[in-house]
N, C-alpha and C positions, 0 to 999 in steps of 0.2 A: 780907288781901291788899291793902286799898284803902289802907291807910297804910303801906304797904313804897315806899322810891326815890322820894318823894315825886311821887305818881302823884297825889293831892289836885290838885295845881297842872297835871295837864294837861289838854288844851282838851276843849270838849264833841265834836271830831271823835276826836278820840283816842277817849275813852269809848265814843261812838257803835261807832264800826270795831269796838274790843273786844269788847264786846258782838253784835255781827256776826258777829265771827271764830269767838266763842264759841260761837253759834247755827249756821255751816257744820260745825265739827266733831261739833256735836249730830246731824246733819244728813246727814254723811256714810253709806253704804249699811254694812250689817252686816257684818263682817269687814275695813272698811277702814279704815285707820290711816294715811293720807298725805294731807295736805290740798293743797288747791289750790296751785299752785306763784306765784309773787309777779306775774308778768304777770296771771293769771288773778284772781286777786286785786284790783287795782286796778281790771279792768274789773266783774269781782262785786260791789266795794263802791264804783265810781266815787272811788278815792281816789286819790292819789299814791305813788312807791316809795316816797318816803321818809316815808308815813304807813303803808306797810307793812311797812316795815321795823321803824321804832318798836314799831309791834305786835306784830312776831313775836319781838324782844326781850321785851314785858313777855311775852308769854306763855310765855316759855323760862325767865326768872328765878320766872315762877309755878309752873314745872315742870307745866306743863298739854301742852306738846310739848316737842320736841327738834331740831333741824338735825343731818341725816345727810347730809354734801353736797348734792344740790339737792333733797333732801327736807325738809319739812316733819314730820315723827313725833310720832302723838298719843299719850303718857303714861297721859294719864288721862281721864275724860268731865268736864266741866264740870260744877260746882254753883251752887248759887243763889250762895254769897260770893263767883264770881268775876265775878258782872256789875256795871256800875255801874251806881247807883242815878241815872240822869240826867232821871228825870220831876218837873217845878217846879227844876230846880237851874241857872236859866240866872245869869248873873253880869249884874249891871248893863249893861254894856255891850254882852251879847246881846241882852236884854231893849230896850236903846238903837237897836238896827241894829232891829232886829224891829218894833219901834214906829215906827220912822221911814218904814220899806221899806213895812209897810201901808196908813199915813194916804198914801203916796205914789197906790198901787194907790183906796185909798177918794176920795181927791178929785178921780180922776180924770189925774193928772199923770202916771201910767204907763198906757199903753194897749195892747192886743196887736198885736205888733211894734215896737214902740219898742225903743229898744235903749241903754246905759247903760254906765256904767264905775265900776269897783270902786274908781278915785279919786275919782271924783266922788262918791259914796256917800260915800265915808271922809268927805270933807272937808265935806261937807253934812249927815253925821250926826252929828260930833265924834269916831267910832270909827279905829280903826285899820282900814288894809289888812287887815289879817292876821286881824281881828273879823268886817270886811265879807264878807272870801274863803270863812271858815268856813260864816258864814251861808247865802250864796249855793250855795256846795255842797250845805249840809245839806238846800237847798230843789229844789235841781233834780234831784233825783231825783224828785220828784211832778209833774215834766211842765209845772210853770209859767214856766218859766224854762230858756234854755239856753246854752250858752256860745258864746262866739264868740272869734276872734282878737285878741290885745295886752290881756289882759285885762278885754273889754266881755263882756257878757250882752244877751242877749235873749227881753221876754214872748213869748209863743206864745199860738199860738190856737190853739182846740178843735174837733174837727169834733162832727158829731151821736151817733157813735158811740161816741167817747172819753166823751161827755156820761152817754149812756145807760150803761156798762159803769161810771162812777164811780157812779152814781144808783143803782143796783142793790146796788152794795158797801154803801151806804151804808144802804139799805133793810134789807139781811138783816142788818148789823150791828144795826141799830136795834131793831130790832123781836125780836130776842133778846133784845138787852140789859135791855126795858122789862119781858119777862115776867120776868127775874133781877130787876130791881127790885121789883117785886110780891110777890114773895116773902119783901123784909125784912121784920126782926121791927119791931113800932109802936115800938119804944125806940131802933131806929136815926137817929143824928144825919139823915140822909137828906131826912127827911119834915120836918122841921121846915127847912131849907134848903129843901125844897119852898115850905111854907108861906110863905116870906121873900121866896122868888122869885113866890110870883102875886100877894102884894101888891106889888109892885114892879112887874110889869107893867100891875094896874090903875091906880096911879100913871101912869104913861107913856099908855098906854091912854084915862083922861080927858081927855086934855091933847094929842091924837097930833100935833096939826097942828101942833106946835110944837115937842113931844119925840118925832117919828120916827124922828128920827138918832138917837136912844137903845136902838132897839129892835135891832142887829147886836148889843150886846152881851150884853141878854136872850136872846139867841138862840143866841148861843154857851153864856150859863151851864144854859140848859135842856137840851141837846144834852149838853153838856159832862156834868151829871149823871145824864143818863138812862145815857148810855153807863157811864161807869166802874163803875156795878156789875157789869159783868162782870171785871173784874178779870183782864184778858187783857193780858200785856205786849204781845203781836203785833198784838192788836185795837187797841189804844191806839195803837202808832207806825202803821200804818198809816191807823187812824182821824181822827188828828191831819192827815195827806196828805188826806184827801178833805175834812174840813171845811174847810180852808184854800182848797182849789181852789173847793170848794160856792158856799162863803161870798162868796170875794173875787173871783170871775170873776164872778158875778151883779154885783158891787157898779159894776164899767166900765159898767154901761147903767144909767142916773140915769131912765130914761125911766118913768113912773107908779111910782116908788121910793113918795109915799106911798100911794098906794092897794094896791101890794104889801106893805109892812110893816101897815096895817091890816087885811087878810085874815092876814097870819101872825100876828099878834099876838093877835089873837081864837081862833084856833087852837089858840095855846101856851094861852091863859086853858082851852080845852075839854080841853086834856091835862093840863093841873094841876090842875083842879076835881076830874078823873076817878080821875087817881093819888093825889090825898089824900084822896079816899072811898075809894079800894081798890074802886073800881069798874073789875075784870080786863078785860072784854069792851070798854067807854068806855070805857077807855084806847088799849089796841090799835086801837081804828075811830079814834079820833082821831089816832093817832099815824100811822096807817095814810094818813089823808087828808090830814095834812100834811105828809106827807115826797111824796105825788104830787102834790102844790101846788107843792112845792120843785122836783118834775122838770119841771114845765112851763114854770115861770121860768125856770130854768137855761136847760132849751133855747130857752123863748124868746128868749134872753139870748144865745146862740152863736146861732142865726140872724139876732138883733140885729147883733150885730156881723161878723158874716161877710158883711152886704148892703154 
């Protein structure tokens, strides 16, 4: 299906929606065959008509539905060949907008409520309008970011509650995922990427006063690999949402940045020691106490910035 009408060359929002649209029809109630009608639709997937239009073309040429007048008629259920494969597959220039829009948020040069323009972006990150627009979409549905009139955006801030109900998401994902990690066999590539990543942090760790700023992105690749053994498409996109929020809303308050990265970093060292002894109970306490290390920064970090 994915090389029919050269569907290859369309954006990662196209993909995105597909995959979406895909997941509502999976999704709809037993005996019903009519999917969301095209207003309802744009608000469902925060898209545009003409990004749902596009879509209900390819899905009609996939004979996955049909148009019956203002009907939408599903065919057939969707299978795995009809999703796209869009996890690591960002194109250089997402990849571009992506890198630039965070070192933005990390250095401090965007702050909550600040408010920005999808020209100014373009023209200060090398990208296209049309790169910037994608991107900007694909992000404000996790609440960091919202639109505004003539084309501007604006960060947002978090109250305590919004804090706590991500922290929790985050917590019951985690903490699954590590017991599924535990369970790999010793021959999985896994453990040895374990291994690579806690010399690396002791590296960074000797040195912290110097290499702190090093440690955001140990910290994504630990995270990063504890999670994906679960191997949950749903876990994944939404997972992706909360570390970004976790990660980069902590990052606006610079205030004892190194003495917080030296408590997490000692942390990660007590959950990497634990998981590559296959020490089940150490791991979980560890992991357990540093993801409620993670909630107290955070909200310290929204009460930071909310004074």
């Amino acid at each position: 299906m994915h090389g029919k009408n050269g569907v290859n060359d369309k954006t990662y929002l196209f993909k995105q929606s597909i995959n979406r649209m895909l997941q509502h029809i999976i999704d709809l109630p037993s005996g019903q065959n009519i999917m969301a009608n095209d207003i309802e639709l744009t608000k469902l997937l925060s898209i545009s008509r003409t990004t749902v239009r596009s879509c209900i073309k390819h899905l009609c040429e996939a004979e996955i539905i049909k148009r019956d007048g203002p009907n939408k008629v599903v065919l057939r259920q969707p299978i795995q060949i009809d999703f796209f494969n869009i996890e690591n597959k960002s194109s250089t220039k997402d990849v571009q907008i992506e890198k630039y829009f965070l070192d933005l948020i990390n250095t401090g040069k965007l702050l909550p409520g600040d408010r920005f323009s999808e020209l100014n972006l373009a023209k200060n990150s090398g990208c296209t309008t049309i790169t910037v627009r994608e991107f900007l979409i694909k992000f404000s549905n996790n609440g960091l970011i919202e639109k505004i009139p003539r084309g501007r955006w604006r960060m947002v801030e978090f109250d305590e509650e919004f804090a706590r109900e991500l922290v929790s998401f985050r917590q019951m994902v985690e903490m699954r995922a590590i017991t599924e990690l535990l369970k790999l066999p010793m021959d999985n590539p896994i453990w040895q990427e374990l291994e690579e990543l806690l010399t690396r942090h002791k590296v960074v760790r000797a040195d912290m006063e110097n290499r702190y700023l090093e440690f955001p992105d140990l910290d994504k690749c630990l995270h990063y690999a504890i999670k994906k053994s679960t191997n949950n498409r749903f876990t994944n996109q939404f997972y992706d949402i909360v570390s970004f929020i976790c990660h980069y809303h902590y990052q606006w308050d610079k205030t004892g940045e190194l003495e917080r990265f030296t408590v997490a970093i000692d942390e990660h060292i007590d959950i990497l020691n634990n998981l590559i002894t296959h020490n089940t109970a150490g791991a979980i306490m560890s992991l357990e106490r540093h993801l409620q290390s993670a909630e107290t920064t955070l909200l310290r970090c929204v009460h930071g910035l909310e004074s």
